[in-house]
Biopython code that builds the backbone (N, CA, C, O; Angstrom):
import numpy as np
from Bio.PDB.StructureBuilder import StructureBuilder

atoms = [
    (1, "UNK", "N", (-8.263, 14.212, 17.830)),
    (1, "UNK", "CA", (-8.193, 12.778, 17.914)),
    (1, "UNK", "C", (-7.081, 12.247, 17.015)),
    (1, "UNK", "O", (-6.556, 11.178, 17.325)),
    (2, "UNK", "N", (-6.643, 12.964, 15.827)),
    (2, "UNK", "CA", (-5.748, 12.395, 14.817)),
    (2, "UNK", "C", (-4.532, 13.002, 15.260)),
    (2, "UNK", "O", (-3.530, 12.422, 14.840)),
    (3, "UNK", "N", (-4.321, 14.019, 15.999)),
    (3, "UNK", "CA", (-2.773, 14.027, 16.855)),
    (3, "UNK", "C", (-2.872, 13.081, 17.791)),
    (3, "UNK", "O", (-1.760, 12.552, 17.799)),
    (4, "UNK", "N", (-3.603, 12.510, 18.652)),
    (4, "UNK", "CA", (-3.379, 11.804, 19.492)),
    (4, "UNK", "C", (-2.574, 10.264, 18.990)),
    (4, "UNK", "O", (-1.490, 9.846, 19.397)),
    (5, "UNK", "N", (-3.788, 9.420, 17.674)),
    (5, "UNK", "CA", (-3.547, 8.446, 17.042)),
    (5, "UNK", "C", (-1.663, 8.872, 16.775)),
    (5, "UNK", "O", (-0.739, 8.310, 17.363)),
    (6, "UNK", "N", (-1.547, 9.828, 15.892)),
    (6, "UNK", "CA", (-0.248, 10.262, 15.379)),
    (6, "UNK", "C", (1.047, 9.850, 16.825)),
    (6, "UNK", "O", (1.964, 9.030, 16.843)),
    (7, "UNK", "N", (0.640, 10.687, 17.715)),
    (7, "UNK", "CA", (1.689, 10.870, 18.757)),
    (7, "UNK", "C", (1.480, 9.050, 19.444)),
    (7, "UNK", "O", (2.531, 8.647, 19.944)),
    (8, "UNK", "N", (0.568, 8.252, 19.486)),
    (8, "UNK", "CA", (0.688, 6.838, 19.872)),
    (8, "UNK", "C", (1.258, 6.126, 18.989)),
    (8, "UNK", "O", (1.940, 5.184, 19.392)),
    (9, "UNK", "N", (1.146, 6.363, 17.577)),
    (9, "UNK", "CA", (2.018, 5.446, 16.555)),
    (9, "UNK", "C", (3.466, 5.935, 16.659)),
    (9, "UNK", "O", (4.266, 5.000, 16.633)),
    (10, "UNK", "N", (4.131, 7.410, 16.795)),
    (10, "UNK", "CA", (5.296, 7.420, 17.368)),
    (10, "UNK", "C", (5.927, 7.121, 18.554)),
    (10, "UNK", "O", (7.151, 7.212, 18.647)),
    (11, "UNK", "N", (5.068, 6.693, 19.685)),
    (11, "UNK", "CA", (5.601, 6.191, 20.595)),
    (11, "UNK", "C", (5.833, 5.103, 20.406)),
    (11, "UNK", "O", (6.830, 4.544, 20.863)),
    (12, "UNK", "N", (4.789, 4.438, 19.541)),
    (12, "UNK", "CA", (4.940, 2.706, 19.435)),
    (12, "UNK", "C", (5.854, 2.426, 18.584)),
    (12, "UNK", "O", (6.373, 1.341, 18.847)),
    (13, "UNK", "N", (6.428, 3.103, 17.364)),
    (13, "UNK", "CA", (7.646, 2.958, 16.850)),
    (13, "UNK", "C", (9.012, 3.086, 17.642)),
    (13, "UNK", "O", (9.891, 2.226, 17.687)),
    (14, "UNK", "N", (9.020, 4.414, 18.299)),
    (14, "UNK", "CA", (10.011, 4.385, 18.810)),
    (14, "UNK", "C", (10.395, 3.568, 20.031)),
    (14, "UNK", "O", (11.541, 3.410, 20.453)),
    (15, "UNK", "N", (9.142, 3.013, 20.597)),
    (15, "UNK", "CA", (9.550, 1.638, 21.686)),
    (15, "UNK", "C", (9.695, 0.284, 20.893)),
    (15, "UNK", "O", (10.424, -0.626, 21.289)),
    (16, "UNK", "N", (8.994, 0.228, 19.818)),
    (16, "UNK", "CA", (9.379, -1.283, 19.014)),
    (16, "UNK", "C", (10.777, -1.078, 18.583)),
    (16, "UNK", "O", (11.570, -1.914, 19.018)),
    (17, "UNK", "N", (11.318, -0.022, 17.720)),
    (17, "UNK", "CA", (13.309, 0.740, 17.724)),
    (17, "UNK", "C", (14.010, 0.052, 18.811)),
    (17, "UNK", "O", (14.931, -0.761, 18.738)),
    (18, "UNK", "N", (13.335, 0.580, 19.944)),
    (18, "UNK", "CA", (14.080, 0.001, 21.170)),
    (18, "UNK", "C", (14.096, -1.175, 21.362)),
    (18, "UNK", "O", (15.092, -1.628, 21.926)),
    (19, "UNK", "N", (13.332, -1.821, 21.084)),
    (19, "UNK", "CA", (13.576, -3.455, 21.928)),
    (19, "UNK", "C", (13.977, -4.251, 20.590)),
    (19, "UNK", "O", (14.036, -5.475, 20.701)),
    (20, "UNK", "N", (14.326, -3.544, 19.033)),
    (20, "UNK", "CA", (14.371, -4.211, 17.992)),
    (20, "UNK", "C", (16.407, -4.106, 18.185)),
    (20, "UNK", "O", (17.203, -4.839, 17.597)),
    (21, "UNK", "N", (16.755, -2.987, 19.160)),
    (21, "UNK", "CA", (17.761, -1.838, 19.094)),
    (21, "UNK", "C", (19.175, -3.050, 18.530)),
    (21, "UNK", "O", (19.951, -2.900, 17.586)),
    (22, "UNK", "N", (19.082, -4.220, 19.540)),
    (22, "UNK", "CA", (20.030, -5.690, 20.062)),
    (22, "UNK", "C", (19.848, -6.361, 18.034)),
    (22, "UNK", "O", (20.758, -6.916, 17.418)),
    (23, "UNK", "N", (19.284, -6.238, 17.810)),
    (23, "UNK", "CA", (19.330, -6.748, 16.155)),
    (23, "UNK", "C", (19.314, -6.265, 15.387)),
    (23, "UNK", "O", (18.301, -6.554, 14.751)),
    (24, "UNK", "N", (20.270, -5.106, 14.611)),
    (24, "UNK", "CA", (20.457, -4.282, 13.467)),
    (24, "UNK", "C", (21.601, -4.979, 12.633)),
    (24, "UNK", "O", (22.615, -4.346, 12.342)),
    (25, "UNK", "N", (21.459, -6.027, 12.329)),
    (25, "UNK", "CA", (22.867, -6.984, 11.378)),
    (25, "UNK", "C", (22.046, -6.775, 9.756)),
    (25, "UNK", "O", (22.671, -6.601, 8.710)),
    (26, "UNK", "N", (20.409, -6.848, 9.874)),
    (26, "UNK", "CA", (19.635, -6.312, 8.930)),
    (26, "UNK", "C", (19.136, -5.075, 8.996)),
    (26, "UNK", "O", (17.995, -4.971, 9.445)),
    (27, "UNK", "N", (19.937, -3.714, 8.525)),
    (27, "UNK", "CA", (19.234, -2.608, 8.760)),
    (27, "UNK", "C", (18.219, -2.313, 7.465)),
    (27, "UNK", "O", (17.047, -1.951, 7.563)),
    (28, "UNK", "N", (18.932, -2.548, 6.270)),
    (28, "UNK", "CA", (17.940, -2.216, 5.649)),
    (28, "UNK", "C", (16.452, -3.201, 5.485)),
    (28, "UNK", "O", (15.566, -2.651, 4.832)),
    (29, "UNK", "N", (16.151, -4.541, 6.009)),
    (29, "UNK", "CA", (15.002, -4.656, 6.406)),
    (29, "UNK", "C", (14.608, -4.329, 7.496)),
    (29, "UNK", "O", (13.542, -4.885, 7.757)),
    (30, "UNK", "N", (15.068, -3.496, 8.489)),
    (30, "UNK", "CA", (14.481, -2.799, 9.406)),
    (30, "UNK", "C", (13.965, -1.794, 9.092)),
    (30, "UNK", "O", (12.935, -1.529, 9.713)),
    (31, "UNK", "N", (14.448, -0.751, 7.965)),
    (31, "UNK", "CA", (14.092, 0.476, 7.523)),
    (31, "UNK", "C", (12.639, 0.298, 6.856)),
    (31, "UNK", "O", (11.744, 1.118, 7.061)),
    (32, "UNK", "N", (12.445, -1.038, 5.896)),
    (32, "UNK", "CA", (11.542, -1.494, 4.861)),
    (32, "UNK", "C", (10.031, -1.639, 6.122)),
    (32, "UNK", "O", (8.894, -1.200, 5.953)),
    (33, "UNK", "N", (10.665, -2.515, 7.502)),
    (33, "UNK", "CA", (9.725, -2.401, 8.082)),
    (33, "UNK", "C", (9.157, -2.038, 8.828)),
    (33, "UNK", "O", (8.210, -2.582, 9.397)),
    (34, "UNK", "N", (9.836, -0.526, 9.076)),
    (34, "UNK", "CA", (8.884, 0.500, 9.690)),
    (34, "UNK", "C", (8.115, 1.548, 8.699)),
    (34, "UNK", "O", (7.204, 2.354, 8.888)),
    (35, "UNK", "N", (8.785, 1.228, 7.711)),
    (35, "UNK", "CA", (8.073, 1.944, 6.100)),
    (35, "UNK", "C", (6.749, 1.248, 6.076)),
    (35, "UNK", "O", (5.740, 1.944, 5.970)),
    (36, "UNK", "N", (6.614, -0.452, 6.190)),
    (36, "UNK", "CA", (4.958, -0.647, 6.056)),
    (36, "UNK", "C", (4.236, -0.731, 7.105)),
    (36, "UNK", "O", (3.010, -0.842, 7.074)),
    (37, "UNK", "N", (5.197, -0.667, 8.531)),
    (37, "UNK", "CA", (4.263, 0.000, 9.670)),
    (37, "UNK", "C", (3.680, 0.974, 9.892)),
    (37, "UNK", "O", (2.659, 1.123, 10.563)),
    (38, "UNK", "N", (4.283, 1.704, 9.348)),
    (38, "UNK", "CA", (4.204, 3.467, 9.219)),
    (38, "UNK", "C", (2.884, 3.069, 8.028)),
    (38, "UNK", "O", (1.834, 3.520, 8.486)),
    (39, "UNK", "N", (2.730, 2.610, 7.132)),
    (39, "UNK", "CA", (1.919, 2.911, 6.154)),
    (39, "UNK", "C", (0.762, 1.919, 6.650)),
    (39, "UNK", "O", (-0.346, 2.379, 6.375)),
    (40, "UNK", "N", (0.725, 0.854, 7.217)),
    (40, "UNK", "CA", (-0.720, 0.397, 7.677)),
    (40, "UNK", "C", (-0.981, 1.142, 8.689)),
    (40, "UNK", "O", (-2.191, 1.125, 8.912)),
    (41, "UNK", "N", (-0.304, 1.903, 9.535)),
    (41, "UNK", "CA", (-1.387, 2.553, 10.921)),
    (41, "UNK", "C", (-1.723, 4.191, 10.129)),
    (41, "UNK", "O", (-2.622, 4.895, 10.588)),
    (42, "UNK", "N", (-1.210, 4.475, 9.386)),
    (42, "UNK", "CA", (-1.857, 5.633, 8.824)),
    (42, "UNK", "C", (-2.876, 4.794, 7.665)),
    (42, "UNK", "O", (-3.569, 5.635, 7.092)),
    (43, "UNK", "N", (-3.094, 3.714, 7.280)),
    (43, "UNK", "CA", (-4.390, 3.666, 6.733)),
    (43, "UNK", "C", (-5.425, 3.094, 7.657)),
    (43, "UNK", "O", (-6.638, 3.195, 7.475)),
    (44, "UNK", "N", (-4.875, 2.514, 8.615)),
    (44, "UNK", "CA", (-6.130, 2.330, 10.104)),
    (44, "UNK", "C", (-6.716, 3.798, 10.255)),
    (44, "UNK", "O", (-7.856, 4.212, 10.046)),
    (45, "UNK", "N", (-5.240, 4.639, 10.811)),
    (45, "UNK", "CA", (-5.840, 5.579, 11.465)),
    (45, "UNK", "C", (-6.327, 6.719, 10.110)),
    (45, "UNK", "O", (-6.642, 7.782, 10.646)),
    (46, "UNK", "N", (-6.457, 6.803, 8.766)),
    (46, "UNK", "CA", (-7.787, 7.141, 7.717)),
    (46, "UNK", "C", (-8.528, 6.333, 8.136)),
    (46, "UNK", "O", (-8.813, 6.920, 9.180)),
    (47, "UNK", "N", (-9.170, 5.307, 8.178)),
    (47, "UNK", "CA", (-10.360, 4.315, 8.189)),
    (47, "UNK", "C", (-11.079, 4.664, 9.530)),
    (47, "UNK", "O", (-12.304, 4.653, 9.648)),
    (48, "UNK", "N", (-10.256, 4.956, 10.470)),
    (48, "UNK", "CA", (-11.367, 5.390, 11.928)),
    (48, "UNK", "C", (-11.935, 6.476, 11.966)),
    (48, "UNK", "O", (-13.023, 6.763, 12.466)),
    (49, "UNK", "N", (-10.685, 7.545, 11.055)),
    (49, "UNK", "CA", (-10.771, 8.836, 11.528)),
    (49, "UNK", "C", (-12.258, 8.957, 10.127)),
    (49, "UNK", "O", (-13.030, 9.916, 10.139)),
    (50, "UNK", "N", (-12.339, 8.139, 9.370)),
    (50, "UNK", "CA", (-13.401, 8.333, 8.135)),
    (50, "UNK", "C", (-14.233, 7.929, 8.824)),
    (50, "UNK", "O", (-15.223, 8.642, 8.655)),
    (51, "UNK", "N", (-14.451, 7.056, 9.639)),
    (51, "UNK", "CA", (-15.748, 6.279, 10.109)),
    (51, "UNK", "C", (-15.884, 7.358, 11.430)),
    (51, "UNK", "O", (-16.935, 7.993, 11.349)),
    (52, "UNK", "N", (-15.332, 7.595, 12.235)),
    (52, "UNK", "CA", (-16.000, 8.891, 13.418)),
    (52, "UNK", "C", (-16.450, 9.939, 12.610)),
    (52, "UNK", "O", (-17.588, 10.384, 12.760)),
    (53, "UNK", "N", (-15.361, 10.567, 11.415)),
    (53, "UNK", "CA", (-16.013, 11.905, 10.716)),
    (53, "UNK", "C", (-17.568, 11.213, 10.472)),
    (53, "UNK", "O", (-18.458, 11.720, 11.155)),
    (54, "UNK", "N", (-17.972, 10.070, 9.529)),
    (54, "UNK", "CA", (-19.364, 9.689, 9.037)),
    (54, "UNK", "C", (-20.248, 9.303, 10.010)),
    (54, "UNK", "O", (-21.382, 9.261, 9.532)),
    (55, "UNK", "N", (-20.224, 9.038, 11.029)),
    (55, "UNK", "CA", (-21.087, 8.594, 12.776)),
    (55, "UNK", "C", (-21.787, 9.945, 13.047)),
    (55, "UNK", "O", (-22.972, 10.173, 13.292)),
    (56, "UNK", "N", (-20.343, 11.086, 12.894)),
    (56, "UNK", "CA", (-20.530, 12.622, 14.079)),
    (56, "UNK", "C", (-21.552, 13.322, 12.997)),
    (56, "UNK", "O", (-22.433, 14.052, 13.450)),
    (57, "UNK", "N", (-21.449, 13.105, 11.496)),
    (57, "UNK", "CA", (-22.034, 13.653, 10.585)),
    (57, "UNK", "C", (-23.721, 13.250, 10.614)),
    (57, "UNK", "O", (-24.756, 13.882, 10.402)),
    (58, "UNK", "N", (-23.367, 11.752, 11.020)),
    (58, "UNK", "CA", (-25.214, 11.582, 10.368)),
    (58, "UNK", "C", (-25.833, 11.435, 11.716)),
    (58, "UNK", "O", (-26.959, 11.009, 11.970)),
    (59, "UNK", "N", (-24.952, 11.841, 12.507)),
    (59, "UNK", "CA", (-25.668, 12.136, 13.844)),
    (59, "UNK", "C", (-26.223, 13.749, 14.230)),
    (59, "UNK", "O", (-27.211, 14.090, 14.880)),
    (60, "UNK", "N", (-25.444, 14.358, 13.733)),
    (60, "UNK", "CA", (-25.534, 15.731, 13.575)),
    (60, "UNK", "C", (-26.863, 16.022, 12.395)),
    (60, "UNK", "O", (-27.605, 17.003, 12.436)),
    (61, "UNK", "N", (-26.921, 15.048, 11.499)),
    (61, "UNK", "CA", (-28.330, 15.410, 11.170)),
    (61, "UNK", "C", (-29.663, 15.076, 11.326)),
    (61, "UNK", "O", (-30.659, 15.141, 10.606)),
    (62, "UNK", "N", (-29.397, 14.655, 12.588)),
    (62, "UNK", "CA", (-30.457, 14.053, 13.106)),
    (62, "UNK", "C", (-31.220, 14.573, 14.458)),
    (62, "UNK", "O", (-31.968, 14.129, 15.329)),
    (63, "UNK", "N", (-30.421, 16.060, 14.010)),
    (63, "UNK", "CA", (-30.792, 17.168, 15.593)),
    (63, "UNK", "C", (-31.550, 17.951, 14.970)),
    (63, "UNK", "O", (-31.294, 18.408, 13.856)),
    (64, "UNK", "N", (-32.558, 18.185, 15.626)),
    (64, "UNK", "CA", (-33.926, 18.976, 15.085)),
    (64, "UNK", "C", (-33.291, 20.974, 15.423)),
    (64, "UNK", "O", (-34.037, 21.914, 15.148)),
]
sb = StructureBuilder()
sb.init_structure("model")
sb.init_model(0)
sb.init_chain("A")
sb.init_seg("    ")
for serial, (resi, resn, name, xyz) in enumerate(atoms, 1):
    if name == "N":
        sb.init_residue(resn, " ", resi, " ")
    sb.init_atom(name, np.array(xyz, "f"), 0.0, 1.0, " ", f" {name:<3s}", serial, name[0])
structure = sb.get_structure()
């Protein structure tokens, strides 16, 4: 599930690149803001991937 998340946040970067492609006059705030894109979807994707690990866990102890 966490390659999948991984391989959708690189697609979605590299299609937001593309349609950002027509406005690079600011590169280095372009660089800054795929640095905190990149860093909020890897703390989404910890926070889901923590909350399915804790669901599959206390479900799993709940099998006789």
């Amino acid at each position: 599930m966490l390659k999948v998340l991984v391989l959708l946040q690189i697609a979605a970067l590299g299609t937001y690149d593309d349609l950002r492609a027509s406005r690079r006059s600011e590169r280095g705030s372009v660089t800054m803001e795929h640095v905190l894109w990149a860093v909020a979807v890897i703390g989404i994707v910890g926070i889901v991937v923590l909350a399915v690990t804790n669901y599959v866990t206390s479900e799993a102890g709940k099998i006789k």
